[in-house]
C-alpha positions as a Python dict, from the first residue, in 0.01 Angstrom:
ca = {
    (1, 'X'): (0, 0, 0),
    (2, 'X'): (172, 347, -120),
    (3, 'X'): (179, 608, 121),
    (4, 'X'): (167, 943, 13),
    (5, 'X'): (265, 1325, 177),
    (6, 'X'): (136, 1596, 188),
    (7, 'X'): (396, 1863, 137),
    (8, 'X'): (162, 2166, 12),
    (9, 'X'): (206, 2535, 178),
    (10, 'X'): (-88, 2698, 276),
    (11, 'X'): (-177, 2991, 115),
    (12, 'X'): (-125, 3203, 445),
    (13, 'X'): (207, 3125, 455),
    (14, 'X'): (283, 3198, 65),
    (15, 'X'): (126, 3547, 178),
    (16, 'X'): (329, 3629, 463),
    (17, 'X'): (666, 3536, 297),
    (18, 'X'): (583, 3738, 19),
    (19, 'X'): (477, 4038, 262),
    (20, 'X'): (819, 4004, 440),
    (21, 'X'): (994, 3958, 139),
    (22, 'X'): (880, 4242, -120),
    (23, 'X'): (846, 4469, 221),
    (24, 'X'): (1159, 4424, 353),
    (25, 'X'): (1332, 4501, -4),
    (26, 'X'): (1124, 4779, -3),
    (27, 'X'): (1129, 4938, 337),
    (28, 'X'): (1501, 4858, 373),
    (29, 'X'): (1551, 5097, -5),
    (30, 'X'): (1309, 5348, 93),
    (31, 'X'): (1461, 5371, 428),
    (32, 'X'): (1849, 5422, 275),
    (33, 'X'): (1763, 5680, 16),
    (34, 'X'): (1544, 5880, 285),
    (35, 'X'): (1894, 5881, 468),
    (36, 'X'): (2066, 5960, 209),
    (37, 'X'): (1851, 6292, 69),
    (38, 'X'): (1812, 6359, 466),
    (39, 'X'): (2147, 6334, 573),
    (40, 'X'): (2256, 6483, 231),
    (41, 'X'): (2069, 6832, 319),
    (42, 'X'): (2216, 6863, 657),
    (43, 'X'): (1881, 6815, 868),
    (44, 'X'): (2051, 6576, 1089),
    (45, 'X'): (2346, 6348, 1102),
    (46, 'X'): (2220, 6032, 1097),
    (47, 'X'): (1860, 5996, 998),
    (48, 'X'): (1862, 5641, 887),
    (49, 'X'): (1612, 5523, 1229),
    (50, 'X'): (1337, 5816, 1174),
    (51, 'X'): (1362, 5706, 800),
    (52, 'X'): (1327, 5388, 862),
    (53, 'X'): (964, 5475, 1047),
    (54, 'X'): (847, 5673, 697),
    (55, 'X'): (967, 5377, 510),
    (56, 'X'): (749, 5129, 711),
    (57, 'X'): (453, 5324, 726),
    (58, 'X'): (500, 5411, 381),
    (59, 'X'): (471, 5064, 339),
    (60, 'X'): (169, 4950, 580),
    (61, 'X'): (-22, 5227, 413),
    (62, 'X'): (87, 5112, 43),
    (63, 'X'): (-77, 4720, 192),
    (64, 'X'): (-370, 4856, 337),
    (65, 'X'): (-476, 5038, 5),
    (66, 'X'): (-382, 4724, -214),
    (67, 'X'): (-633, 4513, 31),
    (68, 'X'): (-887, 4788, 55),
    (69, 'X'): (-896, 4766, -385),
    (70, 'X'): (-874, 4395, -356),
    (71, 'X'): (-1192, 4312, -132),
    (72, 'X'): (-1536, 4293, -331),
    (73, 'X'): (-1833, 4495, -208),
    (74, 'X'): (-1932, 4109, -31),
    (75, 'X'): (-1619, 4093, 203),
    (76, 'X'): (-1461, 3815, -71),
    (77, 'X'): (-1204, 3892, -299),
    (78, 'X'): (-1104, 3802, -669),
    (79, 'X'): (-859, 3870, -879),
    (80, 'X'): (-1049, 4131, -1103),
    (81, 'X'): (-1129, 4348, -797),
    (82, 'X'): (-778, 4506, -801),
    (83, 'X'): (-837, 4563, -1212),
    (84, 'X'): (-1009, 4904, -1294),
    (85, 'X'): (-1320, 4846, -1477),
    (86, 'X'): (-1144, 5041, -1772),
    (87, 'X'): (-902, 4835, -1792),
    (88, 'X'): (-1156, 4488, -1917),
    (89, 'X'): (-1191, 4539, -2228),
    (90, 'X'): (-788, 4685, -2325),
    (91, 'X'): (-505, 4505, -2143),
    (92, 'X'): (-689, 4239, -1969),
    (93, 'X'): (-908, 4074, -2298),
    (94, 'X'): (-749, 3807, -2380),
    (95, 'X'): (-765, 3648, -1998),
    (96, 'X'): (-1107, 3724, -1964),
    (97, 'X'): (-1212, 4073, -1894),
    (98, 'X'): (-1423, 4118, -2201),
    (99, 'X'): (-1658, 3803, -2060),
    (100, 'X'): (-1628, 3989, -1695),
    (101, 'X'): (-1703, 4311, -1925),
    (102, 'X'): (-2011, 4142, -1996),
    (103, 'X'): (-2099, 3949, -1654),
    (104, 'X'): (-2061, 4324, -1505),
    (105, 'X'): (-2310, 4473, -1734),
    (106, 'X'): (-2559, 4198, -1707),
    (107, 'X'): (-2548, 4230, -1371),
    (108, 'X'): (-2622, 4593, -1377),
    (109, 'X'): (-2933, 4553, -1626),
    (110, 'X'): (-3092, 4326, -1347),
    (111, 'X'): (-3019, 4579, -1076),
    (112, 'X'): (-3196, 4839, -1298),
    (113, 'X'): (-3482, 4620, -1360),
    (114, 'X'): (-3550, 4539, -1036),
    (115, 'X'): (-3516, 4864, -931),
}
């Protein structure tokens, strides 16, 4: 009788190493060039820690809007809900934005009926 593992991540975990990755590049380059310009027009000597603050809420606020776009008017969240409505129909046909194009409008033509 085989025995078999399973050795899949859970998506939570995908999430957070991608949050601590892409944020730490990015709070750690943010930080160093807010040094840089701050320590390069003589406010202070050495900025880097008060930098380092801007850089993570920089960041944190940069998340929180991402989520905010992300969520659907239902509390779920899809892919398309990050995707400007605009947006359907040019760069996004071809992996289905002209059928969500369509599913959107439907969906508004009910609303208006039943309204």
């Amino acid at each position: 009788m085989p025995r078999t593992v399973d050795l899949s991540v859970p998506r939570w975990a995908h999430v957070v190493t991608v949050f601590l990755l892409i944020g730490g590049g990015f709070v750690a380059g943010v930080a160093a060039l807010l040094d840089l310009v701050v320590e390069g027009l003589g406010f202070v000597e050495s900025g880097y820690l008060p930098s380092l603050a801007v850089a993570v809420l920089l960041y944190l606020a940069i998340c929180a809007v991402w989520f905010a776009r992300t969520r659907n008017g239902d509390g779920g969240s899809s892919v398309w809900s990050g995707i400007p409505e605009s947006q359907y129909t040019g760069r996004h046909a071809e992996s289905g934005g002209i059928a969500r194009q369509e599913q959107e409008d439907a969906i508004r033509e009910l609303q208006d009926e039943h309204e």
